[in-house]
C-alpha positions as CSV (number, residue, x, y, z in Angstrom):
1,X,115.1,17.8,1.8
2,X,114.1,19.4,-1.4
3,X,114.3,22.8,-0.3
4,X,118.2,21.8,1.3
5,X,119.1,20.2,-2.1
6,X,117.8,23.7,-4.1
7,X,119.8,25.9,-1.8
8,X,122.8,23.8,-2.2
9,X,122.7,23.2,-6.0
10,X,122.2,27.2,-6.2
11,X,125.4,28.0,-4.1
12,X,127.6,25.2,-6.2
13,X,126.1,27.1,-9.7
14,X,127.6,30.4,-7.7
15,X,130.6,28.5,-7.0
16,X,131.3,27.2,-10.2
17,X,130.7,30.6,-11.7
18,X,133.0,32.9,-10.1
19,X,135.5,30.4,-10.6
20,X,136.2,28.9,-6.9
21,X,135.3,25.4,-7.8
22,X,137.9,25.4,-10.9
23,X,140.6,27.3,-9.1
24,X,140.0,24.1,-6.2
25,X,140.8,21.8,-9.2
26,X,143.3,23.4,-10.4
27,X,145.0,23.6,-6.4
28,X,144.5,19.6,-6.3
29,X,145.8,19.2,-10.1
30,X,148.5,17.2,-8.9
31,X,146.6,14.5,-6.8
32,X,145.3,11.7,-8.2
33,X,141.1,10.8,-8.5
34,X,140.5,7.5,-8.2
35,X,136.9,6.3,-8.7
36,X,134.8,3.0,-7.9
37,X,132.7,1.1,-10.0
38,X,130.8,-2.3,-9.2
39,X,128.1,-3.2,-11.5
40,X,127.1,-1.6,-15.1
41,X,124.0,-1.9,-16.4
42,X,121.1,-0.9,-18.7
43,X,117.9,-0.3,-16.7
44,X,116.5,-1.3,-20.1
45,X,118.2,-4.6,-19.7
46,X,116.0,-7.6,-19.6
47,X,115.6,-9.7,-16.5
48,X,114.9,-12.6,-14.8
49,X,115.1,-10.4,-11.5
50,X,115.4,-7.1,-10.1
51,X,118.8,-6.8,-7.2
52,X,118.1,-4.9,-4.6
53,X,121.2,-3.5,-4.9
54,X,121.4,-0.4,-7.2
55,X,123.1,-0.3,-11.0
56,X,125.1,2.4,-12.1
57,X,122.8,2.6,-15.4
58,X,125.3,3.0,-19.0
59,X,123.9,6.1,-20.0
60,X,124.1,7.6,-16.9
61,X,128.2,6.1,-16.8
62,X,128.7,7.8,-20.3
63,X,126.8,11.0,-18.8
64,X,129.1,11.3,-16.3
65,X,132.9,10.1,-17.8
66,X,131.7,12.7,-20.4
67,X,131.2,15.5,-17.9
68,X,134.6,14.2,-16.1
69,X,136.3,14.4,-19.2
70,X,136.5,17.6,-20.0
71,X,138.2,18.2,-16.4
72,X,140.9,15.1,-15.8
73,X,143.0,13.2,-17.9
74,X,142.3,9.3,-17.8
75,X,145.2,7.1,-16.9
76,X,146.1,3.8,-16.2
77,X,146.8,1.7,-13.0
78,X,150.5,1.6,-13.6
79,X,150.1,5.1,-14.4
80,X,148.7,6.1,-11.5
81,X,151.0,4.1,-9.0
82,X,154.4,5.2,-11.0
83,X,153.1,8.6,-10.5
84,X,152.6,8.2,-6.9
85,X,156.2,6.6,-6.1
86,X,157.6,9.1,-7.7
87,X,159.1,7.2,-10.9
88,X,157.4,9.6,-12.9
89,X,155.9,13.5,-13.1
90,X,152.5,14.0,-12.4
91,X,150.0,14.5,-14.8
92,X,147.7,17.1,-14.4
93,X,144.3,15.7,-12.7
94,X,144.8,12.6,-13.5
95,X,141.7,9.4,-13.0
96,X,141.6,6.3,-12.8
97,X,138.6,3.8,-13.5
98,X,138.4,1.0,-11.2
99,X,136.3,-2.0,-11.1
100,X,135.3,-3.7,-8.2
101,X,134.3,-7.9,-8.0
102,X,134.7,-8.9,-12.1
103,X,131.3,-8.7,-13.1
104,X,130.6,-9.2,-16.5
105,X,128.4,-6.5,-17.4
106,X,131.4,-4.2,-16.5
107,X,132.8,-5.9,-20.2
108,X,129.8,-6.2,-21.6
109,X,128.4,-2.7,-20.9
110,X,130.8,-0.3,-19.4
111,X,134.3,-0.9,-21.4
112,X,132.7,-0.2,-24.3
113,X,131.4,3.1,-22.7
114,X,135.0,3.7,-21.7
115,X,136.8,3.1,-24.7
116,X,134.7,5.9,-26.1
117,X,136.8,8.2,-23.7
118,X,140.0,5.7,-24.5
119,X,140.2,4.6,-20.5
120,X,141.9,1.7,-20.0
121,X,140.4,0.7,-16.4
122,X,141.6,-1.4,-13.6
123,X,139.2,-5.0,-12.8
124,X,139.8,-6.0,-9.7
125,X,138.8,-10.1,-9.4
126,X,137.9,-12.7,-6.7
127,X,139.8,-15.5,-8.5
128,X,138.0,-18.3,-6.7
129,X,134.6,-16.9,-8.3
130,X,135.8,-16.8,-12.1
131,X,137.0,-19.9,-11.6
132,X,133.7,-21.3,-10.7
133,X,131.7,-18.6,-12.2
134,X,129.2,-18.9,-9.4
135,X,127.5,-15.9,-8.3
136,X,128.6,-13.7,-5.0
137,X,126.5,-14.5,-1.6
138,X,125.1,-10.8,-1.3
139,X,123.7,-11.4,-5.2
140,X,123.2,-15.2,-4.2
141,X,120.6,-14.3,-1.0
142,X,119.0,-11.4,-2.8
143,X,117.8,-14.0,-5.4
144,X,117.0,-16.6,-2.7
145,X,114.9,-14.2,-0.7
146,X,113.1,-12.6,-3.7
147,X,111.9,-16.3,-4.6
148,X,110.1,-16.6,-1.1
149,X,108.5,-13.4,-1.5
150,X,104.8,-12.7,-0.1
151,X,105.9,-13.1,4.0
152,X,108.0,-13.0,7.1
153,X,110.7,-15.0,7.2
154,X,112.5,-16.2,9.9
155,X,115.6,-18.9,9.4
156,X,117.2,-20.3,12.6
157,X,121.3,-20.6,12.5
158,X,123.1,-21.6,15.7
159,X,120.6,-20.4,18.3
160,X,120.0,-16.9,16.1
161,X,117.1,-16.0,14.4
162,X,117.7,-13.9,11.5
163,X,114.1,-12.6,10.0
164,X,113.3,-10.6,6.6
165,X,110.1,-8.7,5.8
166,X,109.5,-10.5,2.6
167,X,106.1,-9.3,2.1
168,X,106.8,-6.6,-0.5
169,X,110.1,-5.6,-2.4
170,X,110.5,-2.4,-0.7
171,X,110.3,-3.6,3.0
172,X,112.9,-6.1,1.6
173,X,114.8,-3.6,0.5
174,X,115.1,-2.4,4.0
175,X,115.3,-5.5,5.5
176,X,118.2,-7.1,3.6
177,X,120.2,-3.7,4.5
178,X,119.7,-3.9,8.1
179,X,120.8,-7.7,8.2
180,X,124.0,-6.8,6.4
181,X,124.5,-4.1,8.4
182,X,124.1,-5.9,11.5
183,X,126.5,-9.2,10.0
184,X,128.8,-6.5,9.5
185,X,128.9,-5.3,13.2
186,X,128.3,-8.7,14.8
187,X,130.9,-10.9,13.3
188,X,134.4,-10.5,12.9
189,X,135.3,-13.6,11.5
190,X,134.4,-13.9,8.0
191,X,134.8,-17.5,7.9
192,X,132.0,-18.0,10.0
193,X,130.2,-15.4,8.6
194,X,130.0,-16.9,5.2
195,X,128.8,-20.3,6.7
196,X,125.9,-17.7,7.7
197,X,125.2,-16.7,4.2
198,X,125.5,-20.5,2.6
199,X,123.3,-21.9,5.4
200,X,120.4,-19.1,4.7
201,X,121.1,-19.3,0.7
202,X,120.6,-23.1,0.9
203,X,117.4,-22.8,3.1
204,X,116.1,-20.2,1.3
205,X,116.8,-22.3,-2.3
206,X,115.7,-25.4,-1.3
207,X,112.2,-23.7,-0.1
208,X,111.8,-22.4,-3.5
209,X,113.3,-24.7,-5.6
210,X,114.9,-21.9,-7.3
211,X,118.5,-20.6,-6.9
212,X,120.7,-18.1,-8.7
213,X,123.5,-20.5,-9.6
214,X,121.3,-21.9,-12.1
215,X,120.4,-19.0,-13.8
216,X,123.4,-16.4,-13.5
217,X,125.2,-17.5,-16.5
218,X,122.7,-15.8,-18.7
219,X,122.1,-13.2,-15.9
220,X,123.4,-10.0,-16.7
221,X,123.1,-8.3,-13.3
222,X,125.2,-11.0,-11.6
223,X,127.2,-13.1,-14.0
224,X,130.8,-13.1,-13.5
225,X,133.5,-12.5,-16.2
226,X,135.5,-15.1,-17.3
227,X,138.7,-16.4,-17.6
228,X,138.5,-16.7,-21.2
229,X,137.4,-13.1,-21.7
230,X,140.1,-11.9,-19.7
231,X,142.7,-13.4,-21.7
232,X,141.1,-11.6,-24.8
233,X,140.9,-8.3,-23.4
234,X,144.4,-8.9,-21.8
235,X,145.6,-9.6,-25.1
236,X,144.3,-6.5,-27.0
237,X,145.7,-4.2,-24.4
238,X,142.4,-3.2,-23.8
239,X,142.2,-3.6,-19.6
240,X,144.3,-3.9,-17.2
241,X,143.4,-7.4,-14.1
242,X,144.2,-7.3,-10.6
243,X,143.1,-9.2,-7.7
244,X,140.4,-8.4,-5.2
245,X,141.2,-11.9,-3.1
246,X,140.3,-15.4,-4.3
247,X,136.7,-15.1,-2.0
248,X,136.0,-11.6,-1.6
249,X,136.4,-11.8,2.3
250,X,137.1,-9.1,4.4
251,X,141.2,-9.3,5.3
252,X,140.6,-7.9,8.7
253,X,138.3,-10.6,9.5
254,X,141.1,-13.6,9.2
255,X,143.5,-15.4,10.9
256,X,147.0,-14.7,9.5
257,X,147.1,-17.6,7.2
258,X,143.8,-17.4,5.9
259,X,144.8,-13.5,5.0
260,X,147.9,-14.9,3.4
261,X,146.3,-17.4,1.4
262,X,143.9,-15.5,0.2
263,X,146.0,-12.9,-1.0
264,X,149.1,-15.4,-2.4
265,X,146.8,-17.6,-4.2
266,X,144.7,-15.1,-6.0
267,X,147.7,-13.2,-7.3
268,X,149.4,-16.9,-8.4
269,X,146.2,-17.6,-10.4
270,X,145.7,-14.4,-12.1
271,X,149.6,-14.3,-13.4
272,X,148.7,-17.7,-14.5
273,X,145.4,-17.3,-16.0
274,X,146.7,-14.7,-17.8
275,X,150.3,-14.4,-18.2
276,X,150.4,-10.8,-16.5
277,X,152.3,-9.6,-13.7
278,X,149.4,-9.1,-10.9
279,X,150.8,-6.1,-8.7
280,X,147.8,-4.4,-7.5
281,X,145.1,-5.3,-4.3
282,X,141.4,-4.4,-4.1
283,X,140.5,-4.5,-0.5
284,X,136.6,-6.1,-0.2
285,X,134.2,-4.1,1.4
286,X,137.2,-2.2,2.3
287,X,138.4,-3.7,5.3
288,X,141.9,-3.8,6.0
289,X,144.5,-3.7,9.1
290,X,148.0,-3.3,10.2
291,X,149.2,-6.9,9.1
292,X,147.0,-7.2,5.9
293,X,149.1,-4.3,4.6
294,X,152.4,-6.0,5.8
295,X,151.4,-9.3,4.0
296,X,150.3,-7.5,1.2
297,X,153.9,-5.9,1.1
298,X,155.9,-9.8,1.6
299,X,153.3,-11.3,-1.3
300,X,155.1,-9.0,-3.7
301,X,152.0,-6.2,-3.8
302,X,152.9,-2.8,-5.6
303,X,150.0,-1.2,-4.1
304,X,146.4,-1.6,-2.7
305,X,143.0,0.5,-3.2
306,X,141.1,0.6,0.1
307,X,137.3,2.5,0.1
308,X,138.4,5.5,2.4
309,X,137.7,8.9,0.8
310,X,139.7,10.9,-0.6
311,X,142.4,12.1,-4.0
312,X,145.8,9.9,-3.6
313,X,148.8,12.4,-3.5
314,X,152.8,11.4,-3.6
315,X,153.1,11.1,0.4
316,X,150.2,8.7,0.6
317,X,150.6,4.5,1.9
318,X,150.5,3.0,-1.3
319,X,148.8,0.2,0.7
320,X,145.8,2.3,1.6
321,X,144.7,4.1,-1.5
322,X,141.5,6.1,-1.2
323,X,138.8,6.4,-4.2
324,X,135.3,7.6,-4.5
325,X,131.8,6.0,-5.4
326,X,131.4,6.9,-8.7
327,X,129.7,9.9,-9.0
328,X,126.0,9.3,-10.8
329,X,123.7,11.6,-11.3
330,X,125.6,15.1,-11.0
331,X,126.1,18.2,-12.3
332,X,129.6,20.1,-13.1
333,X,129.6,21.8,-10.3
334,X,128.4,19.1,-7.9
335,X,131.4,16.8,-9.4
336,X,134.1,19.9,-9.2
337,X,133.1,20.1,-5.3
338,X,132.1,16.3,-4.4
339,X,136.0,15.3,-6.3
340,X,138.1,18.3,-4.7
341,X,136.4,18.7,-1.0
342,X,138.2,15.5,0.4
């Protein structure tokens, strides 16, 4: 693998060099990069736990929108979609910052980071979950199965056993991706699939006597923003708020109404929270079908941002807009190719 990722970083540096990665940039100048962003955090920071899902570290974020920024031009949301129905001329390589979920370190550590490269992102929030401020299941059971740590466990749920290798963190690590992965395959209702999660959460927290709700408003990995910071940053022009459903459930795992609820409801709280016009979707996890795009469309959407690959360009379903994973931990060369190869 090291020897793979030489060879490749040494034909990018020739790519870059004779000019074939710019004059790809330059080709896709009038498409749109969007990229994704969930949490933002020091590795520095303090605390109380360690997620097993990965953080985009800030210096790395600043690293990287520095690198980016001598290439695009940042632009808004409304930017971006006014651009893409035409209303207005394209800029040249335009990018937009998205946030997914409405986690507070993207305020307390990343704006700040963008501001220094005056990008005004996009937070896309589950409306249910600032309301509350209680934490999201995948953070919720991480916690829960880190405070049972030391063996196997097994938890039975309607006739299923559903076992983690708690005996070290890295063989949970493993463990808690191959049971997502598997949830994902094996259930395609998401109603039922969250009774999973709260049934295993409460197990796992009564056990241990120990569960994230109680903590996660001084956590800084999975605290979520809230409605009073909102209206702040709102109100200083300083980010722009759209929704990402009032549960963060996957739209092509619902019933019709559920989908429609979901989807009416969050965009009704967010224009009332916040006295702003809420015209943009997040799909979670990136599921979406046929009808969620139709109800999107009767709701009174603008447009949606799905987790397929790609630059957006004029032509493109405004319900289905592609993004990238933020890109960490690259050079010019590997950003020029990774943003202008899809």
């Amino acid at each position: 693998m090291a020897v793979k990722a030489f060879i490749k970083n040494i034909l990018l540096k020739i790519l870059f060099q004779s000019g074939l990665l710019k004059f790809l940039h330059h080709k896709n100048r009038y498409k749109i990069c969007v990229l994704m962003v969930h949490g933002v955090m020091d590795i520095d920071t303090k605390t109380v736990w360690s997620p097993l899902r990965k953080q985009l570290p800030v210096k790395e974020f600043d690293r990287t929108l520095g690198m980016l920024a001598q290439y695009y031009h940042f632009i808004t949301v409304q930017q971006s979609i006014d651009i893409l129905s035409g209303k207005v001329p394209p800029i040249d390589n335009a990018l937009l910052i998205t946030f997914d979920d409405g986690y507070r370190n993207n305020i307390d550590y990343a704006l700040p980071i963008c501001e220094k490269y005056n990008i005004k992102p996009v937070l896309f929030v589950a409306t249910n979950h600032v309301d509350s401020g209680l934490p999201f299941w995948f953070d919720r059971l991480d916690y829960a199965l880190q405070q049972n740590m030391g063996e196997i466990l097994s938890l039975h749920y309607k006739n299923e056993v559903y076992s983690f290798d708690a005996t070290n963190y890295i063989a949970l690590a493993s463990s808690y991706k191959k049971f997502r992965d598997i949830c994902k395959n094996k259930f395609n209702d998401d109603i039922e699939l969250n009774n999973l999660f709260n049934y295993l959460c409460e197990t796992l927290e009564n056990r241990s006597s120990a569960a994230l709700k109680d903590i996660c408003h001084e956590d800084d990995w999975s605290a979520v923003v809230s409605w009073n910071t909102l209206k702040q940053l709102i109100s200083e022009n300083r980010i722009d708020v759209a929704s990402h459903t009032q549960d963060h459930l996957r739209l092509d795992c619902l019933e019709e109404s559920k989908i429609l609820s979901q989807l009416k409801q969050s965009k009704v709280c967010i224009e009332k929270e916040l006295a702003v016009k809420c015209d943009y979707f997040c799909y979670p996890n990136g599921n979406y079908n046929k009808l969620s795009k139709q109800l999107l469309k009767e709701v009174g959407y603008k447009a949606a941002f799905s987790t397929d690959v790609g630059l957006c360009q004029s032509e493109d379903d405004l319900m289905a807009l592609k993004r990238f994973n933020f890109p960490a931990h690259k050079t010019i060369p590997e950003l020029l190719f990774l943003l202008n190869t899809k």
